[in-house]
Each structure stands twice: as structure tokens, then as C-alpha cells.
C-alpha positions, -999 to 999 in steps of 0.1 A, spaced: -889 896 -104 -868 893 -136 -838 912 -118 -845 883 -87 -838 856 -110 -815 866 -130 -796 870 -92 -806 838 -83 -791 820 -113 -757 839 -109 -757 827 -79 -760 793 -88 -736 793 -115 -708 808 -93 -716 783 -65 -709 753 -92 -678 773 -107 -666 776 -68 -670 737 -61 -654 731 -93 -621 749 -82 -621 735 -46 -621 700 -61 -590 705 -84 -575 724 -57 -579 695 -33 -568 672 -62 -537 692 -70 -526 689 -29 -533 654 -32 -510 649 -58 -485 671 -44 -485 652 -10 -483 617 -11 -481 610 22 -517 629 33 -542 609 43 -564 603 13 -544 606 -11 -551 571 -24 -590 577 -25 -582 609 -40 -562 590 -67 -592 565 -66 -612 595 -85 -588 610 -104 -591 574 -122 -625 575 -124 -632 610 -137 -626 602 -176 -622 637 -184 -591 641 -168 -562 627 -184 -534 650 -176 -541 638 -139 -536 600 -152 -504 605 -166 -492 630 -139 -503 599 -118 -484 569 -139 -455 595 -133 -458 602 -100 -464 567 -89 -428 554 -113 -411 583 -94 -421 567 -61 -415 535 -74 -380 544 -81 -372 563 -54 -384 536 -29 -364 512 -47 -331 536 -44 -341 540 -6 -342 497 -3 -313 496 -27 -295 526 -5 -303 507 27 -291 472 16 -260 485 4 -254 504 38 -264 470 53 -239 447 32 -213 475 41 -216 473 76 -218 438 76 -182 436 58 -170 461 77 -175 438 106 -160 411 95 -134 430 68 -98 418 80 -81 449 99 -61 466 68 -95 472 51 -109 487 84 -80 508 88 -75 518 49 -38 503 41 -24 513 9 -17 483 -12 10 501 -31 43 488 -21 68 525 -9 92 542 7 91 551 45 110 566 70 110 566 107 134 576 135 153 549 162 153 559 196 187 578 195 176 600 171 186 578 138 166 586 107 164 552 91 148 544 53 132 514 45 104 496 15 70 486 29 50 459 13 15 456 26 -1 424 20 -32 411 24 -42 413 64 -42 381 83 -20 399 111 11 384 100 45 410 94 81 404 87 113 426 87 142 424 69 178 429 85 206 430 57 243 418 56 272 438 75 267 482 62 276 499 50 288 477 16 254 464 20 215 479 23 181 463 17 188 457 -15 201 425 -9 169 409 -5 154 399 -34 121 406 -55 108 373 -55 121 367 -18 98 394 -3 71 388 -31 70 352 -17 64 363 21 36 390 7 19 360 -9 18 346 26 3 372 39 34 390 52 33 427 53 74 431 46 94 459 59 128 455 45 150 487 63 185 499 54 203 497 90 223 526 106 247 534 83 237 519 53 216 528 19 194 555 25 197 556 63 215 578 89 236 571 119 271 552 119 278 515 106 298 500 132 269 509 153 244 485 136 266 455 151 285 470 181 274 487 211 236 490 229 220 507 198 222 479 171 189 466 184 175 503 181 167 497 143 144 463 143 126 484 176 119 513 155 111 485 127 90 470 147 71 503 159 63 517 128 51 481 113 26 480 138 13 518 135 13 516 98 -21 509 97 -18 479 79 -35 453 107 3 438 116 -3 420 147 25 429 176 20 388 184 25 377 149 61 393 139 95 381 125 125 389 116 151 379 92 187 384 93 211 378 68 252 377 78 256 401 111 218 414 104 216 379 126 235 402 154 208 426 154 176 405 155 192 382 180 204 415 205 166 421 199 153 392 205 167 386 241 166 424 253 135 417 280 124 451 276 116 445 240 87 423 226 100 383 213 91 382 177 71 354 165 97 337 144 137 341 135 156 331 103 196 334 103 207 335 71 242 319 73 252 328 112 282 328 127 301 341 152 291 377 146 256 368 154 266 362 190 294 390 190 275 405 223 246 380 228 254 343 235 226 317 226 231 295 258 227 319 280 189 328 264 181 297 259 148 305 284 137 327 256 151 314 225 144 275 228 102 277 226 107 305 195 109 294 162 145 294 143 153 287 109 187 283 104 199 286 69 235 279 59 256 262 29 280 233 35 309 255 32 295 277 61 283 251 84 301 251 112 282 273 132 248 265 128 254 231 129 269 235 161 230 240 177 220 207 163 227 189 194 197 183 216 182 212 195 144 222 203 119 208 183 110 244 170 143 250 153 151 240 124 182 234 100 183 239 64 218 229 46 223 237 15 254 219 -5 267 250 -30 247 272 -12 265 311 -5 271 335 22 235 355 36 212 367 16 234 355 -15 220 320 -7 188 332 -25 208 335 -58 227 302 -54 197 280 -43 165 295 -56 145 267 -41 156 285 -5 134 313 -12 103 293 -12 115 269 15 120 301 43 86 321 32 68 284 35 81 280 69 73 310 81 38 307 67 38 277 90 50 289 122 33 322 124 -1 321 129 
């Protein structure tokens, strides 16, 4: 009888004992997984059972871990929100990932000419200008000046200002950057790599500048119908050389609806003047009384730098 009870009361005691471990067993999982169905009601008692306050502080830390991580998650998801949302509306250079820093490129003409030129990325509203210099090879793209092409980047210009054939830093033979068919070959490799630079230059939303027989160049360009008609030209002091193989009246078709700044000093009028006739209403004629010869004019009259990189700004959209 003795032996009997003493079996029954082991029994009991190991039954409680067995119960005790199921509970913080079942407690333990429902700490460990937040998501099981429960778990609230199972932190519900770990609140209420006073004896437990290792379980209140694992819970005060398990509930700021949750806390924090669901506000990372909402924070995480917001900012991949706000990025898409620029990303839609980001202008094309950012979508594209144009390097700011103005450098040094090179690219090949169709004839096989390596040329060299500086590429200034602006700000992307579309808009790109290149740079034809004075006669090579006594002159390369150093003609242009600093605040000149610092002016059109302000604008929103991404500037590529190239050393022609023959000049500088580029290949191929000087006479041929104002003689011949392949003159024209250099603004149409210009004009390629601008718009494959990644820098969101619109093929629409080109122009170029030419400065002494650079003019002869951008206007054999210009006219060629197999090549695209920039937005905008500016002739920095023309002359005869600019129509050594292309004659203005017999383009007018093409040229009279395009934008043309001509730019010319008093002594060197003659030419340019000469269009003012019954000129179109989108050309225009800026004189300038102790002006100088191309790009030069920049030195002389200062106030002509801001004058062509306004106008420009104008007429291209």
C-alpha cells in the first residue's frame, strides 16, 4: 500500500514537472516565431505570469527589434518608391549616368580619321553644341575660350569642342578640313559621338559653331541632305571661305527656316552684311565696331560671349 503511494505521488509530481516544460517550450517557440498564430496571446501570458521576467525583457527587445526592423522595411520601401519616382521623371543624363567631369575623348570620322576633342556635360535639358575652330593646323580647340563654353554649359549645353583633321591632337591632313568631300566628316563624327555619349543630347536640339573657315565645315554640313540640319548655326566672322564649295543661295530651302547668328566686326563686314537683304527673320546680325577676326572676337568684345550663348539658349529648345 505504502509502495502504491509512494508510485502514485511520483507520478503526480513528474506529470506537473512535464506540463511545466511543455509550457516554456511552447513559450520559447512563441517567442522565436513571431509570425505563428498565437503568438500575441502567448505574449498576453508571458505578461501576466510575474515570475517571469527574463521573458518581459526578451519581449521589450523583441518587440523594439520588430519595431525597428518594420520601420527599415517602410523606410527601405519609401526610398525605393521616391527613387523610382525620380527615376521617372530624372532628365535623361541621370537615367543614363553622364559623368559631370568635363574630359578628353576620341572618336574616329568615317574615313578612318582619329579626331580628339574636350566634352563638357551639362545639365540635361537635351540641348548640345560643337565647336568648329579657325583654319588647322595654326589653330585647334583651343581657341575657344573658358568662359565661352562655360557660358553655353550654364545653358544647358553639353559642349564638344573637337580639334579638326589636321589640327591639335587630331589625325588626318589640314587642307582636308576645308577642301574636298571629307571636311564635313568631322562635325558628323561630332555629331555621332555627342549623341551616344550618354549624356541625354537630343539629335533635334544640336548646334554648331564655327569660327573663320570652321564656318566651311558646319555650313558643307549643314546642306549635305544625307546629314541631319542642326538646330542652330553661328559664323564667327564668315567670309568667302565659308562658301568655298557650298553657296548660301543655292540652300536657301534649308538654310532660310534655321537659325543663323552671324557675328562679324566692322572691319570684317562685308560678307555677312551682304545676307542682310530680305534676310529671314531667324537670322540674325551681330556687328561689332573693334571687334577681331573668329573666335578672337571673344577677346576683343567680351560682351559677345554672353550675347551668342544667350541666343542660342533662345533658339534651341
Amino acid at each position: 500500500m505504502r509502495r502504491a503511494l509512494l508510485l502514485f505521488g511520483l507520478l503526480v509530481w513528474t506529470g506537473c514537472g512535464g506540463a511545466g516544460a511543455g509550457d516554456a517550450a511552447r513559450a520559447a517557440d512563441a517567442r522565436t516565431d513571431t509570425s505563428a498564430p498565437g503568438g500575441d496571446a502567448a505574449t498576453d501570458a508571458r505578461g501576466a505570469d510575474e515570475g517571469a521576467p527574463r521573458d518581459a525583457a526578451f519581449d521589450a527587445a523583441s518587440d523594439a527589434t520588430s519595431d525597428a526592423t518594420s520601420d527599415a522595411t517602410s523606410d527601405a520601401t519609401s526610398d525605393a518608391a521616391s527613387d523610382a519616382a525620380s527615376d521617372a521623371t530624372a532628365p535623361p543624363d541621370a537615367r543614363t549616368g553622364c559623368d559631370p567631369t568635363p574630359r578628353v575623348v576620341r572618336f574616329q570620322t568615317d574615313d578612318g580619321v582619329d579626331l580628339v576633342a574636350d566634352l563638357h556635360p551639362a545639365a540635361a535639358t537635351g540641348r548640345g553644341a560643337i565647336l568648329l575652330h579657325m583654319i588647322p593646323p595654326n589653330n585647334d580647340r583651343t581657341n575657344y575660350p573658358p568662359a565661352f563654353i562655360e557660358a553655353l554649359v550654364a545653358h544647358g549645353f553639353t559642349v564638344l569642342n573637337v580639334d579638326r583633321r589636321g589640327a591639335g591632337d587630331s589625325g588626318g591632313v589640314a587642307v582636308e578640313a576645308y577642301t574636298g568631300p571629307n571636311g564635313r566628316l568631322d562635325p558628323k563624327a561630332a555629331w555621332a559621338f555627342l549623341l551616344a555619349a550618354g549624356c541625354g543630347v537630343e539629335a533635334g536640339r544640336v548646334a554648331l559653331v564655327g569660327a573663320s573657315n570652321g564656318t566651311t565645315s558646319a555650313l558643307d554640313f549643314t546642306v549635305d541632305p544625307l546629314l541631319p540640319v542642326p538646330a542652330a548655326l553661328v559664323f564667327l566672322t564668315g567670309g568667302g571661305y565659308t562658301e568655298g564649295q557650298t553657296r548660301i543661295a543655292e540652300h536657301r530651302g534649308v538654310l532660310d527656316p534655321l537659325p543663323i547668328d552671324f557675328v562679324f566686326s566692322t572691319a570684317e563686314r562685308a560678307w555677312s552684311a551682304g545676307f542682310t537683304d530680305g534676310a529671314p527673320e531667324a537670322w540674325r546680325f551681330d556687328e561689332y565696331d573693334g571687334g577681331a577676326h573668329g573666335t578672337r572676337m571673344f577677346t576683343a568684345r567680351p560682351e559677345s560671349i554672353r550675347a551668342v550663348a544667350d541666343w542660342l539658349a533662345e533658339v534651341v529648345p
